[in-house]
C-alpha positions as CSV (number, residue, x, y, z in Angstrom):
1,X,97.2,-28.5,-104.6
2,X,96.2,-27.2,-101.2
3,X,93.9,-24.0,-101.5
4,X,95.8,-20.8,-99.3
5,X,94.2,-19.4,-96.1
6,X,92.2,-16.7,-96.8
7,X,92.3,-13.7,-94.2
8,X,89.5,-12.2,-92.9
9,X,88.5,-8.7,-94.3
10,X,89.5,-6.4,-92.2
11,X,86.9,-4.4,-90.0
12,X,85.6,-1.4,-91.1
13,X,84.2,1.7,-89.6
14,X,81.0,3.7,-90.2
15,X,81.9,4.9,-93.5
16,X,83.0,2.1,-94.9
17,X,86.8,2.6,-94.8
18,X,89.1,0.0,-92.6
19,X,89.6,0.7,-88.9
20,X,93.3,0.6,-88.4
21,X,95.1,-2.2,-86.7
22,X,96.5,-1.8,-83.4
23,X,99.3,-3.0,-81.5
24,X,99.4,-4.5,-77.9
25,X,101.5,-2.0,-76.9
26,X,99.5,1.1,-78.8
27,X,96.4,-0.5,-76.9
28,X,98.3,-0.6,-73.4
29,X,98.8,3.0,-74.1
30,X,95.5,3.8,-75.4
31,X,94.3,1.9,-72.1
32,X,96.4,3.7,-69.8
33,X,95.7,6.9,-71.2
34,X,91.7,6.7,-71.2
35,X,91.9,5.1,-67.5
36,X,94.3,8.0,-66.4
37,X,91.8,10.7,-67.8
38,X,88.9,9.3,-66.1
39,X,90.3,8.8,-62.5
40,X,92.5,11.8,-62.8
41,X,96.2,10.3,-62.6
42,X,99.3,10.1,-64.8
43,X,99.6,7.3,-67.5
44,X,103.0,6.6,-66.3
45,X,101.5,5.5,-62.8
46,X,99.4,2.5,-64.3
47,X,101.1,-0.7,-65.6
48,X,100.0,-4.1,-66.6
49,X,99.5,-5.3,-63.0
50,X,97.7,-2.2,-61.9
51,X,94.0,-3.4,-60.3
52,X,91.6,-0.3,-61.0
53,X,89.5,-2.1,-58.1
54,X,91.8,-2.3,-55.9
55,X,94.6,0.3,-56.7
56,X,92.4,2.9,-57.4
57,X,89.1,2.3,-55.7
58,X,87.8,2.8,-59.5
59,X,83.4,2.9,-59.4
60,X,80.7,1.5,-62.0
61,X,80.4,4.9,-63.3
62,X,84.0,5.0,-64.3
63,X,83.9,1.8,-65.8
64,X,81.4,2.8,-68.0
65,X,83.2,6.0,-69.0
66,X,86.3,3.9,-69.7
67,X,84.2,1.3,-71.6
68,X,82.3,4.1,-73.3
69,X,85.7,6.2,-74.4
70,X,87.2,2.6,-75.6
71,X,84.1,1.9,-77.8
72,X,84.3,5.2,-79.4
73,X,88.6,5.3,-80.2
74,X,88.1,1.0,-81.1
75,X,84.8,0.9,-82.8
76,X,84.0,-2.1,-80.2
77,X,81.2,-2.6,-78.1
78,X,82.3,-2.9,-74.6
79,X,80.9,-4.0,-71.8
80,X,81.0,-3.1,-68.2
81,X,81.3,-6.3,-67.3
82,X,84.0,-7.5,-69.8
83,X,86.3,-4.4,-67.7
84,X,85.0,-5.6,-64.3
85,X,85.9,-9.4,-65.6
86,X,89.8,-7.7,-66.3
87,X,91.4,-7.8,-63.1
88,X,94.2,-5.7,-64.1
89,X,95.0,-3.4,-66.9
90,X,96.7,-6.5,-68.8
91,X,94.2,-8.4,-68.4
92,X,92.0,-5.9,-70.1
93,X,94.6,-4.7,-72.5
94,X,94.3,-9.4,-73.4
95,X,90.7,-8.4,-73.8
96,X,90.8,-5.7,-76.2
97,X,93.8,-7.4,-78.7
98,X,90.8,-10.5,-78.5
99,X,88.1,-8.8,-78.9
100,X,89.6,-6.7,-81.8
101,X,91.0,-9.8,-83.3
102,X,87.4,-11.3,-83.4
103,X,85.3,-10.8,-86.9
104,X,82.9,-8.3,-86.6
C-alpha cells in the first residue's frame, strides 16, 4: 500500500490562524491595485504586460512602497529586487503565486 501525499500546512499569520489562499487573478488585482495607489493611476490602466520601468518611469522608492504594501496584505517578505527582477506586472504577479506557494 502506497502511503498518500501529505499537504503542507498551510501558512499562518501572526496569531496563529491560516493566511488565506489567493488566486492568480485576486493577486493580479491585489498587484494592480497597490501599483496604481503608489504611482497615482487607475487599476484598469495596468495589465500583465505593463513594465512599471518602462511604462511608468516607476523609482526605487516606489518599489519599496509597492514591496512594502505587498508584504503587509501577503504576509511575505519582499524584496526590492525580486520587483526589479519582474519585468512586467505578470511577471511579478508569477512571483507572488511562487513565492506564496513556497513553505514558510
Amino acid at each position: 500500500m502506497t502511503p498518500k501525499p501529505v499537504r503542507a500546512a498551510p501558512p499562518l499569520k501572526e496569531n496563529g490562524t491560516p493566511m488565506p489562499t489567493r488566486t492568480r487573478e485576486q493577486l493580479d488585482l491585489l498587484l494592480r491595485t497597490v501599483v496604481s495607489d503608489v504611482i497615482g493611476t487607475e487599476p484598469e490602466e495596468l495589465h500583465g504586460g505593463t513594465s512599471l520601468v518602462e511604462d511608468f518611469g516607476i523609482d526605487s522608492l516606489e518599489l519599496m512602497e509597492i514591496g512594502s504594501r505587498l508584504e503587509s496584505a501577503l504576509g511575505l517578505r519582499i524584496q526590492v529586487g525580486d520587483l526589479t527582477a519582474a519585468e512586467t506586472l505578470g511577471e511579478a504577479v508569477d512571483l507572488l503565486v511562487t513565492r506564496l506557494a513556497e513553505p514558510r
